[in-house]
C-alpha positions as CSV (number, residue, x, y, z in Angstrom):
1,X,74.9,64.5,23.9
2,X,71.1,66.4,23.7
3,X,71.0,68.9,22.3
4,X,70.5,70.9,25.4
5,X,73.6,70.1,26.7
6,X,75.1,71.1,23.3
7,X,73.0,74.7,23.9
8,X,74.5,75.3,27.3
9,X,78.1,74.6,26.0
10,X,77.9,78.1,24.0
11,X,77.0,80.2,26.9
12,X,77.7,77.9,30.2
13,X,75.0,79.3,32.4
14,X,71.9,78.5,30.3
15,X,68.7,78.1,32.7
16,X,68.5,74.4,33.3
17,X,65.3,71.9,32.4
18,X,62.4,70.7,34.5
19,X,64.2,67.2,34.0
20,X,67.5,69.0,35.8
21,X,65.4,70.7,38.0
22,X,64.1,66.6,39.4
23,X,67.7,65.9,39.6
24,X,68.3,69.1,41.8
25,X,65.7,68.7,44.2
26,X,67.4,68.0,47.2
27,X,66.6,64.4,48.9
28,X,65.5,64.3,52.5
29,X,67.8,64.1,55.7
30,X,70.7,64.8,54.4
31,X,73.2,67.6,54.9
32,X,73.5,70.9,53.5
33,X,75.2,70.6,50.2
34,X,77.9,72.3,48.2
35,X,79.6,73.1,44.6
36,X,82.6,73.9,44.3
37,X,83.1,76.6,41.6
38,X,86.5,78.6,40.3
39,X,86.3,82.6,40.2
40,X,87.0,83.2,37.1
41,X,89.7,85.7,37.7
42,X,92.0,83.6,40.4
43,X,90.8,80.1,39.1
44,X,90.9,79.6,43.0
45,X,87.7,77.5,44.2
46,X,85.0,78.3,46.5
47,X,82.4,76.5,47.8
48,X,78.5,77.7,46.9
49,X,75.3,76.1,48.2
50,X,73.8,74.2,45.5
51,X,70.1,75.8,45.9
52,X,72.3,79.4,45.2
53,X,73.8,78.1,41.9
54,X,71.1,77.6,39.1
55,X,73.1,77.2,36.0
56,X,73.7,74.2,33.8
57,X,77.0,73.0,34.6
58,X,78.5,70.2,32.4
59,X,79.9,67.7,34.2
60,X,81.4,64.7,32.5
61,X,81.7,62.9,35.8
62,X,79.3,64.0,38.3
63,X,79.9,64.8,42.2
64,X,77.9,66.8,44.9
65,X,79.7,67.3,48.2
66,X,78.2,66.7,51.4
67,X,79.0,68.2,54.6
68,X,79.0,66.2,58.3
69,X,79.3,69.5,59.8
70,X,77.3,72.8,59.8
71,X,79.4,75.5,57.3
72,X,79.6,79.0,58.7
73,X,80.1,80.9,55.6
74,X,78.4,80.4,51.9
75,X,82.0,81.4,49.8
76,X,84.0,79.4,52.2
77,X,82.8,76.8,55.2
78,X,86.2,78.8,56.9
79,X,85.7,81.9,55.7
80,X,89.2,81.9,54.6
81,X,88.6,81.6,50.5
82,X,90.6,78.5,50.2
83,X,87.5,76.3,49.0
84,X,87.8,72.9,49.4
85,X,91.3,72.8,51.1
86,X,90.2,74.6,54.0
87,X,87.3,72.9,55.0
88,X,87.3,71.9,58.7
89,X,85.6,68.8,58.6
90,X,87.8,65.8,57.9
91,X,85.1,64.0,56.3
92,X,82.7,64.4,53.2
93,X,80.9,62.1,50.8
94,X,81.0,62.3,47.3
95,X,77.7,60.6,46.4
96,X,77.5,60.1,42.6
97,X,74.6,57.2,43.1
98,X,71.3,58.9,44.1
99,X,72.4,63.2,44.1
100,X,74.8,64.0,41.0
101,X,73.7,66.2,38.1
102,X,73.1,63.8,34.7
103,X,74.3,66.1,32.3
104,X,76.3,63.4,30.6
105,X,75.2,61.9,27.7
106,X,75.9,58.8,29.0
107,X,73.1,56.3,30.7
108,X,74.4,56.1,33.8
109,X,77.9,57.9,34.5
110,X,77.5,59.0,38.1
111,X,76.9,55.3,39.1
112,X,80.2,55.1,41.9
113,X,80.6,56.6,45.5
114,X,83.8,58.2,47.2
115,X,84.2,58.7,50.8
116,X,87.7,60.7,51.2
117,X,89.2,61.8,54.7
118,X,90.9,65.5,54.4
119,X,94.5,64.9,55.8
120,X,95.3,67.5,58.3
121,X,99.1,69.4,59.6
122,X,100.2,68.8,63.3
123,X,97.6,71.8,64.4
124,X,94.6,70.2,62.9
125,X,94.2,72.4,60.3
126,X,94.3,71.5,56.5
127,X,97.9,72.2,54.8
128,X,97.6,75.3,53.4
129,X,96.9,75.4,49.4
130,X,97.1,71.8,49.8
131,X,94.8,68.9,50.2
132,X,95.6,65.1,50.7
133,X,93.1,62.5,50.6
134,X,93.2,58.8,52.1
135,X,90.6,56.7,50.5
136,X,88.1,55.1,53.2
137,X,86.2,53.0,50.3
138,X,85.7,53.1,47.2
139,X,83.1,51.6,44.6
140,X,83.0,52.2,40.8
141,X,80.2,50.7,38.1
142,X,80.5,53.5,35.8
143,X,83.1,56.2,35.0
144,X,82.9,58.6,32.8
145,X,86.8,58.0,32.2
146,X,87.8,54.4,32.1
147,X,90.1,53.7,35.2
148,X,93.6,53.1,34.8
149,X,93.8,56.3,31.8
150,X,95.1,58.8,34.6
151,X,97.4,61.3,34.5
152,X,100.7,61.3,34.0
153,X,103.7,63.4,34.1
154,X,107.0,61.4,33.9
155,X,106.6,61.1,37.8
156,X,104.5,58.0,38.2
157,X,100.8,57.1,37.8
158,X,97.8,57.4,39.5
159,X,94.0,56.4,39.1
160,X,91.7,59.4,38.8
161,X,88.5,60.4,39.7
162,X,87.7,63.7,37.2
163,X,85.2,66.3,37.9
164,X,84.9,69.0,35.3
165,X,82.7,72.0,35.1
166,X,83.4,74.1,31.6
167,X,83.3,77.8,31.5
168,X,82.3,79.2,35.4
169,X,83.1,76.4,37.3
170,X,86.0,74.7,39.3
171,X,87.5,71.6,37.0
172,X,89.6,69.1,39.1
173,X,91.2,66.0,39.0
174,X,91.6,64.0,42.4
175,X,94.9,62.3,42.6
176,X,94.1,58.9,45.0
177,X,97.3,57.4,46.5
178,X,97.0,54.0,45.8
179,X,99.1,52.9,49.1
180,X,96.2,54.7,51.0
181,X,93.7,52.5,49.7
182,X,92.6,49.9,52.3
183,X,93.2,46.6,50.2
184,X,90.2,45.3,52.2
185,X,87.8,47.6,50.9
186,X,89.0,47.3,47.3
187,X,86.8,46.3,45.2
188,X,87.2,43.3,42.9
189,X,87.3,45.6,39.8
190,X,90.0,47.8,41.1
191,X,92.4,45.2,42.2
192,X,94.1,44.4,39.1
193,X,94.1,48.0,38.4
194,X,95.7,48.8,41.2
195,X,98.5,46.4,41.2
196,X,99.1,47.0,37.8
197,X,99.6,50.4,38.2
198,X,102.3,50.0,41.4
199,X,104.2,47.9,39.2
200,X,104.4,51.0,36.4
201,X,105.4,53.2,39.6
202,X,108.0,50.8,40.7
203,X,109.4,50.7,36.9
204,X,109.6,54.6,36.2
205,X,110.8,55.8,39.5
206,X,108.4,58.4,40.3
207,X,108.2,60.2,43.7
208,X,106.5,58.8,46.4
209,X,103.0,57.6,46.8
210,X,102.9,60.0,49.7
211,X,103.2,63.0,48.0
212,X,101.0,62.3,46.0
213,X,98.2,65.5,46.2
214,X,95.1,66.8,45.1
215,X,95.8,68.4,41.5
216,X,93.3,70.6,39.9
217,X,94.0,70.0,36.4
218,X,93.6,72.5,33.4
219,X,90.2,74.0,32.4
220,X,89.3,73.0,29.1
221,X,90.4,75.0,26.3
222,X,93.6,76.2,28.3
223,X,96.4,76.6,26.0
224,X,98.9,78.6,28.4
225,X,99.7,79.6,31.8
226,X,99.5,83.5,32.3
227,X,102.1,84.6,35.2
228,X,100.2,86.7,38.4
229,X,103.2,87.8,40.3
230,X,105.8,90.0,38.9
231,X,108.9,88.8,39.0
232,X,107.6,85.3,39.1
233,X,110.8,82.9,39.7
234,X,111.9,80.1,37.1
235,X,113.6,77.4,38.4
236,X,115.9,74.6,37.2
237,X,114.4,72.4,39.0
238,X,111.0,71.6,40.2
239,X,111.6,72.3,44.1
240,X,112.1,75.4,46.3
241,X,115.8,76.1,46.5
242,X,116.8,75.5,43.4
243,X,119.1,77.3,41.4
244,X,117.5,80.4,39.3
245,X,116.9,80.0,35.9
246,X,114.9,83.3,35.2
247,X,112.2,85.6,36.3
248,X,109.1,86.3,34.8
249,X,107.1,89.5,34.0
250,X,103.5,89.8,34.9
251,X,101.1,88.7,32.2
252,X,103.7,86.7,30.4
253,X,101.7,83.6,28.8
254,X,103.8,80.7,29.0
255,X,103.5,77.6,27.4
256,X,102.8,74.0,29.2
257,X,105.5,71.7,28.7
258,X,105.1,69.0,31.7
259,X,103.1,69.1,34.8
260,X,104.2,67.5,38.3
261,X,104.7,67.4,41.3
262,X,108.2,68.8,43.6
263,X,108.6,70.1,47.5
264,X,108.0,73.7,48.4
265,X,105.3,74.7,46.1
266,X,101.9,75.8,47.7
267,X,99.8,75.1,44.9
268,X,101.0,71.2,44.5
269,X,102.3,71.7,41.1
270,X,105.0,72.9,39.1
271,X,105.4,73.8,35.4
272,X,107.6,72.8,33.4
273,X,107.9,75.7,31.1
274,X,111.5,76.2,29.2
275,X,114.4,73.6,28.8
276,X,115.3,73.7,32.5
277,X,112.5,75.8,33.6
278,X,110.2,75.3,36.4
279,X,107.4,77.3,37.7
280,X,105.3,76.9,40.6
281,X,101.7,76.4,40.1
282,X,100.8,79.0,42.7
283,X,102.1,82.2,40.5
284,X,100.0,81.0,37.5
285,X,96.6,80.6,35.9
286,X,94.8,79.0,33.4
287,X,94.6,80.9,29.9
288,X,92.6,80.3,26.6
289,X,95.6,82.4,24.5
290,X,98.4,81.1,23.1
291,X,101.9,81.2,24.6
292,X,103.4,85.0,24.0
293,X,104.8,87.8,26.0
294,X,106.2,91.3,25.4
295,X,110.2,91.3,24.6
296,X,111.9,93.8,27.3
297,X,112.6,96.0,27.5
298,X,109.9,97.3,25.8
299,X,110.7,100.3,23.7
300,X,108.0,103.6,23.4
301,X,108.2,104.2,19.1
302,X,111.2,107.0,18.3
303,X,112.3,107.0,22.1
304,X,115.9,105.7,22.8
305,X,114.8,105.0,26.3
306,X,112.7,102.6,27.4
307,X,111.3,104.7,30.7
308,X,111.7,108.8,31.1
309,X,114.3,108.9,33.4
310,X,115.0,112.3,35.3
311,X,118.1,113.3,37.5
312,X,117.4,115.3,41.1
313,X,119.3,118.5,41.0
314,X,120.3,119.5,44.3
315,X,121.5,117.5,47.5
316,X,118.5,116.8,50.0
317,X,115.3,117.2,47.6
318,X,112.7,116.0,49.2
319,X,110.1,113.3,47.8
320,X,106.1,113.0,49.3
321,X,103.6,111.0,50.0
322,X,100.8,113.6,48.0
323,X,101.7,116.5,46.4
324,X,99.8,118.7,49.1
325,X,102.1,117.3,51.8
326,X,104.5,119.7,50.2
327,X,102.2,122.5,51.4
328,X,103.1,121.5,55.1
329,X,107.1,120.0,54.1
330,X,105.8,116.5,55.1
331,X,108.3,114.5,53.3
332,X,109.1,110.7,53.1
333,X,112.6,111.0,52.5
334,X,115.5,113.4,50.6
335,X,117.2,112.4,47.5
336,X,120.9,112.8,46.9
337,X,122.4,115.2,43.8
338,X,122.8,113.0,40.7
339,X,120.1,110.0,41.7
340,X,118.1,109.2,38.7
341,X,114.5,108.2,38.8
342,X,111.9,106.6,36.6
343,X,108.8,109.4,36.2
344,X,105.5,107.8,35.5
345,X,102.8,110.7,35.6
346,X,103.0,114.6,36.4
347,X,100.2,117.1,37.8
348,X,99.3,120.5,38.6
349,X,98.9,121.7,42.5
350,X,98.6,125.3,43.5
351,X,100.7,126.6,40.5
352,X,103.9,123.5,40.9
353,X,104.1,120.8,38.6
354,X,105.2,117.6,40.8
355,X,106.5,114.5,39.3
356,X,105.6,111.2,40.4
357,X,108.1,108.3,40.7
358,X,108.2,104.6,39.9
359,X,108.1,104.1,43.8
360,X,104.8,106.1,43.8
361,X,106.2,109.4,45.8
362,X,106.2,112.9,44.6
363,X,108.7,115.6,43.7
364,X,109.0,118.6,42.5
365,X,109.4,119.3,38.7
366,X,112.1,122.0,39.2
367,X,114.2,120.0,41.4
368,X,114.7,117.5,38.2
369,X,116.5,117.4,34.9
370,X,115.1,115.5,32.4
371,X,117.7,112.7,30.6
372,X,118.1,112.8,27.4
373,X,120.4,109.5,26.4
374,X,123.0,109.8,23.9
375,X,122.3,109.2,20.2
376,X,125.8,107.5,19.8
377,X,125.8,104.4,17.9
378,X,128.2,101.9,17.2
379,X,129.4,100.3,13.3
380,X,127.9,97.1,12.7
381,X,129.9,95.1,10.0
382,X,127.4,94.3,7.1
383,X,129.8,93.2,4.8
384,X,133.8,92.6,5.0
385,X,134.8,94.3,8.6
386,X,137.6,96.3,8.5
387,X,139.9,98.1,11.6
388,X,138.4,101.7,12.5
389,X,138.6,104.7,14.8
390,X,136.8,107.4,16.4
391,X,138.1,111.1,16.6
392,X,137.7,111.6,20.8
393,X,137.4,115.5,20.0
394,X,136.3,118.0,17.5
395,X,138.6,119.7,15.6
396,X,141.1,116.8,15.2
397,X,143.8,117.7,12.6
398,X,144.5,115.2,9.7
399,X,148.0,115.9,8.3
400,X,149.4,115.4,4.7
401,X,152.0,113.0,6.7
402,X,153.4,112.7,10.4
403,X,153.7,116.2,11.5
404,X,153.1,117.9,8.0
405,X,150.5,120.0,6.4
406,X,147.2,120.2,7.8
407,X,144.6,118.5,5.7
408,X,141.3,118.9,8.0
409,X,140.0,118.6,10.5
410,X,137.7,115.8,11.7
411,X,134.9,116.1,13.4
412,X,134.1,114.7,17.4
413,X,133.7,111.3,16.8
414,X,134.2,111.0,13.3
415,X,134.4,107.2,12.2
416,X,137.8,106.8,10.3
417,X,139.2,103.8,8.1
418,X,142.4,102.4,9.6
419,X,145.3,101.4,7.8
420,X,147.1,98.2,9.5
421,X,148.6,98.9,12.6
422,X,152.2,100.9,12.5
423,X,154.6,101.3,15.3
424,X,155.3,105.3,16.1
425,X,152.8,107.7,17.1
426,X,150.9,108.3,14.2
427,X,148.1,106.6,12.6
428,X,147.4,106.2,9.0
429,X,143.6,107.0,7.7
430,X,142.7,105.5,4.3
431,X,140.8,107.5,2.0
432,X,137.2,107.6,2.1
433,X,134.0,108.5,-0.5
434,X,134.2,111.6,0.5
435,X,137.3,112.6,2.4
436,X,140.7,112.2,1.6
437,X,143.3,110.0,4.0
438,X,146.0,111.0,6.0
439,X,147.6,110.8,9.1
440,X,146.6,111.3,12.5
441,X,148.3,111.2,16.2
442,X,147.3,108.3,18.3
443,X,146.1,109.9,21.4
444,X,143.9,111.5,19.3
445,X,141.9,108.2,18.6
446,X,140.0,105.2,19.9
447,X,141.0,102.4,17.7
448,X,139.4,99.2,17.4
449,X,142.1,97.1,16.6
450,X,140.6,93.4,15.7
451,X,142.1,90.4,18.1
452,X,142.7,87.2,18.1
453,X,139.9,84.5,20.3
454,X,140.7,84.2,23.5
455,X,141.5,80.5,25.4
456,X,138.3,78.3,25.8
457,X,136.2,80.1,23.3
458,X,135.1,77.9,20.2
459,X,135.6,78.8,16.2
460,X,131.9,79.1,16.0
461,X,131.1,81.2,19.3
462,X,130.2,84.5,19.7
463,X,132.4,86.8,21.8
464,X,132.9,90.3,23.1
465,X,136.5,92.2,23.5
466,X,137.0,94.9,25.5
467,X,140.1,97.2,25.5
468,X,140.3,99.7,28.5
469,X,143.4,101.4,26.6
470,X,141.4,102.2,23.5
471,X,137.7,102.3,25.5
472,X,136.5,100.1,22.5
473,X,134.6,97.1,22.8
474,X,134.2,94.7,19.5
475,X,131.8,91.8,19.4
476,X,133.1,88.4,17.5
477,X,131.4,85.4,15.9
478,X,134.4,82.9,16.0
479,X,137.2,84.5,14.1
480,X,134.7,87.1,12.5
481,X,134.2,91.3,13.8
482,X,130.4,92.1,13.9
483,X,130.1,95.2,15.6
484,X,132.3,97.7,16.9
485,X,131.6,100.6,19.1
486,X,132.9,103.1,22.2
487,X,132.3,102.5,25.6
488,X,133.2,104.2,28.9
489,X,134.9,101.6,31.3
490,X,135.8,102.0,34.9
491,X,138.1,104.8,36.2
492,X,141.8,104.5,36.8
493,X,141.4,104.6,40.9
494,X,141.2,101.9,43.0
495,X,137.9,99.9,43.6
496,X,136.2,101.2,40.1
497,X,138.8,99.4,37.6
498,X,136.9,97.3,35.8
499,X,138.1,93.1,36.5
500,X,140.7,92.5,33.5
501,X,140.8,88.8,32.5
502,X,138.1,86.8,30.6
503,X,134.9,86.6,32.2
504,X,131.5,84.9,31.3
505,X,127.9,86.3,31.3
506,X,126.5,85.0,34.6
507,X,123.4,86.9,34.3
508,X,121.4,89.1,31.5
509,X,118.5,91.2,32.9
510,X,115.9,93.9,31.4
511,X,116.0,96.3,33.7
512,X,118.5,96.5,37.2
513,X,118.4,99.3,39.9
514,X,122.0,100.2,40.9
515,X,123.5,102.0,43.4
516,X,126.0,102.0,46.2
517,X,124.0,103.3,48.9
518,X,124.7,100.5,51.3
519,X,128.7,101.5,51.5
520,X,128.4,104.5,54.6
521,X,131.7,105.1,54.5
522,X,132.0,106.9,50.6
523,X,132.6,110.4,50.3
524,X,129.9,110.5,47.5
525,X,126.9,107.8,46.8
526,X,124.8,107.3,43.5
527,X,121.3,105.4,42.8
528,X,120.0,104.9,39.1
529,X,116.6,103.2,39.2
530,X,115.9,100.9,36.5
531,X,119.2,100.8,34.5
532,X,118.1,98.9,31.2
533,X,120.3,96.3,29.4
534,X,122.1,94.6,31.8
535,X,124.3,91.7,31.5
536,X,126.9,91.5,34.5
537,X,130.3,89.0,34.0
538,X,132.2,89.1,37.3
539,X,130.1,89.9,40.3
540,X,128.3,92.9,39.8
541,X,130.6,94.5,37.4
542,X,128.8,94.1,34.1
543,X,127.8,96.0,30.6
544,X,124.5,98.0,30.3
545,X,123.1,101.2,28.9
546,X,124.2,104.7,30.4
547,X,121.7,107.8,30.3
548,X,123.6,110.0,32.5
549,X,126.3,110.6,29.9
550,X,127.6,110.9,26.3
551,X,131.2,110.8,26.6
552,X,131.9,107.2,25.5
553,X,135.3,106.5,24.2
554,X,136.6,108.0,27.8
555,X,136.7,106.3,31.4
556,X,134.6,107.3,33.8
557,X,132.4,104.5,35.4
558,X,132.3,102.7,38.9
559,X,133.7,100.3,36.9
560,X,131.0,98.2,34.5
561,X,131.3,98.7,30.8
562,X,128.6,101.6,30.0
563,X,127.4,101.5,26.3
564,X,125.3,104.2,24.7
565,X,121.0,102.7,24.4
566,X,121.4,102.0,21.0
567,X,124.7,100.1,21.7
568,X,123.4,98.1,24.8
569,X,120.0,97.4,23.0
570,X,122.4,95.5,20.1
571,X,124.4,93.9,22.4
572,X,121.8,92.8,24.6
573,X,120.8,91.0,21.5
574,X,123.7,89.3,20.6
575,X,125.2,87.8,23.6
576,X,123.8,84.6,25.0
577,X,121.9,83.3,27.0
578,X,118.5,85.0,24.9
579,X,116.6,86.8,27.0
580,X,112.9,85.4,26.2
581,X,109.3,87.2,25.6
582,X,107.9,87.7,28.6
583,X,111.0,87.4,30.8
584,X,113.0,90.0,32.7
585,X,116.2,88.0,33.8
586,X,117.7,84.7,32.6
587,X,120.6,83.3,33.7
588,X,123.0,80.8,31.8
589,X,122.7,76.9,31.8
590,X,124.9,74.7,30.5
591,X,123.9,74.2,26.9
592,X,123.4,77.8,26.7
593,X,126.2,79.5,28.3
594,X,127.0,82.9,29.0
595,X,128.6,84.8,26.1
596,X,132.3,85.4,26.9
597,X,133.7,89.1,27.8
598,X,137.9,89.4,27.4
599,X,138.7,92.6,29.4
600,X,142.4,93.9,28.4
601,X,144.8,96.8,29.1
């Protein structure tokens, strides 16, 4: 390589030579000519007219497109921004013999000629995001790759024709079908080749020849794929339809695992980008970080809450579009007593504070309450575990024995040493550091009594139990207590019981609005936006953080398993499937199931 070439490398648009400005000038009678570059924040291509685009671009293998038909627009010949797949010519020349930039350090690399055909839908209109060629002919006397060293993804192989531009510009690969290729235009070089390679296609299986598409491959230096869209989907398989693996968060950087081709995916390609995870090329783009992504969800330092969440005070408050519209009571819609909303800014207007809401509306700050969350915490066992209880009250008394002298009394949720379990109404409490045991009435206490593994769970798998009597919950690693805590569980009327029986995560997710807003015929309706932690186990009953209350160890849900923050944030943790960097929702697959959830009286 000269050492120009090695110049332009470091900055990619360095002004180019007299010797690239004879290789620019453009010959007689021909066409208007193109480039086709990639915006560097889409990666999508566009089309510029070489005489616009002055810069050195590196180009391994050379090409200059030529158009049989007028353009009407420099970005796009449509107009449309789609580049290359939306041109409406069907025909264009690739002339690497007599007009490509020699930027190679090779003699002669641009020494081979392409005629390709655009492949159009039913309308006569390329497929949109998507271009298929048919080679017409095709010569080659120099590559700058040899032929035969395509690509390939576990899906079959093709030959490849590569042009690459570093830094500013579009870098492609074209995928040729090789059934498309007219065997009497073949050249004598590419026979051989060609058979060869239909034999490796027949061997592996791969999809069909006629699938095959264009594929823009990876810029150079791309180590990940960053994620556009929130809420991006990850499938199990590489096809539209499939089932759900996860979903993505915007800006997660995801590492490139297998590329290839499936049905329903604009771009052409998927990703594969997890065991089992699949990602459609059209929600991605090339990055030059590593693979990472923010674990969710994401905490705020010494906040228990991952979003300030506030709580609408009276029936029929009314949300707006601005907060002058107030001025004039030009609403968008009235909240309901009790919803709870995410706040993401306040201001000042004409002597009222409004708060604005994750949906982008406005409210008035004195038609809100502010939540707090509850600073409860559970007992993780760090050692040996042993059986414990919480005092549901203040004030509990702790007698000498059953029904005798008054000791103390414990405080409201006072964690207490059990004794092993004793028929009768009373309770033993063993002696502590600091306090002395005794003996304390049952219905005074939430006890978290350890249990036995249910059916179908293995000596090494992790677990959760969930008494409704007590309003305990105690998480298992085979045989083995870990953490104990309260909970609140569903009430004791009908349709907020929560589902006895033992269930199985089906899906964990960082954040879920909830709400029964679509049942008209309720007496009373609630809507919590952006409920954090939550794993559901039997439809849409499931376990997640609760910042509306602090009265754990009682029943009083719609009937999921609420936990305080701190609680759901462990738990969260613990139970499979792991919720990845980066990822919102993941549901279970079959070597990483769902952690088990027994529900009992």
């Amino acid at each position: 390589m000269s050492a120009s070439t090695k110049r332009s490398q470091s900055n990619g648009t360095a002004p180019v030579s007299s010797d690239d400005e004879a290789d620019l000038a453009p010959p007689s009678k021909r066409a208007r000519r193109w480039y086709a570059i990639r915006d560097e924040r889409t990666f999508k291509p566009s089309l510029v007219e070489r005489d616009s685009y002055r810069g050195r671009l590196e180009i391994p293998l050379c090409a200059l497109v030529q158009m049989h038909e007028p353009a009407r627009a420099i970005r796009s010949p449509t107009g449309t921004g789609h580049g290359v797949s939306a041109l409406r010519t069907g025909l264009f020349d690739l002339d690497h013999s007599s007009d490509c930039l020699v930027l190679s350090d090779m003699q002669n690399p641009c020494d081979s000629e392409f005629i390709l055909k655009s492949s159009l839908n039913p309308k006569g209109q390329p497929a949109r995001g998507v271009t298929r060629f048919e080679i017409l002919r095709f010569s080659v006397s120099t590559l700058a790759e040899p032929i035969g060293s395509g690509n390939s993804h576990g899906d079959g192989y093709y030959l490849t024709g590569s042009v690459s531009w570093r830094r500013h510009a579009l870098e492609c690969t074209v995928i040729y079908p090789l059934m498309s290729w007219s065997l009497f235009n073949l050249s004598r070089y590419l026979l051989p080749a060609a058979i060869f390679l239909l034999f490796l296609l027949w061997q592996v299986g791969g999809p069909s020849i006629a699938s095959a598409q264009l594929r823009v491959p990876m810029p150079e230096g791309t180590r990940s794929l960053e994620v556009l869209d929130p809420g991006t989907p990850v499938l199990m398989r590489p096809e539209a339809g499939a089932e759900r693996r996860g979903r993505l968060a915007h800006g997660t950087r995801l590492p490139i695992l297998e590329r290839l081709d499936g049905p329903g995916c604009a771009d052409g390609s998927w990703f594969r980008v997890a065991r089992a995870g699949y990602v459609c090329g059209r929600h991605l783009q090339p990055s030059r970080l590593l693979p990472g992504g923010i674990g969710l969800p994401l905490m705020p330092p010494g906040e228990l809450l991952p979003h300030r969440y506030a709580f609408v005070r009276h029936d029929a408050t009314r949300t707006y579009a601005r907060p002058d519209d107030a001025m004039v009571d030009d609403y968008v819609e009235a909240l309901g007593e009790g919803f709870g909303l995410v706040i993401t800014d306040s201001v000042d207007f004409q002597g009222e504070r409004f708060l604005r809401t994750r949906r982008g509306l406005w409210v008035r700050a004195e038609s809100m309450a502010w939540a707090r969350g509850s600073g409860f915490q559970g007992v993780v066992f760090e050692q040996e575990p042993y059986e414990l209880g919480w005092t549901l009250r203040a004030g509990v008394t702790v007698h000498e024995r059953p029904g005798g002298r008054v000791i103390r009394r414990a405080g409201r949720r006072e964690v207490l040493r059990l004794a092993p379990e004793q028929s009768g109404p009373w309770t033993r409490v063993l002696d502590s550091a600091d306090r002395p045991g005794g003996f304390i009435r049952k219905t005074q206490l939430a006890e978290a009594r350890f249990q036995e593994r249910p059916e179908g769970v293995s000596d090494s798998e992790r677990w959760l139990d969930v008494s409704v009597q007590e309003q305990v919950l105690v998480a298992y690693e085979g045989g083995r207590p870990r953490f104990a805590t309260l909970v609140s569980t569903g009430r004791a009327r009908r349709g907020s019981e929560t589902p006895l029986g033992v269930h199985r995560i089906w899906v964990k997710l960082a954040f879920s609005d909830m709400s029964n807003l679509r049942y008209e015929d309720l007496s009373s309706h609630y809507a919590m936006e952006q409920v954090p932690w939550v794993q559901y186990f039997e439809g849409s009953f499931g376990l997640h953080a609760a910042f509306w209350h602090d009265d754990f160890g009682r029943r009083r849900s719609h009937g999921c398993v609420n936990l305080s923050p701190q609680d759901a944030q462990w738990i969260f943790g613990f139970t499979g499937p792991t919720l990845p960097n980066g990822w919102d929702a993941i549901f279970p697959i079959e070597n990483e199931p769902g952690t088990a959830v027994q529900v009992r009286e």
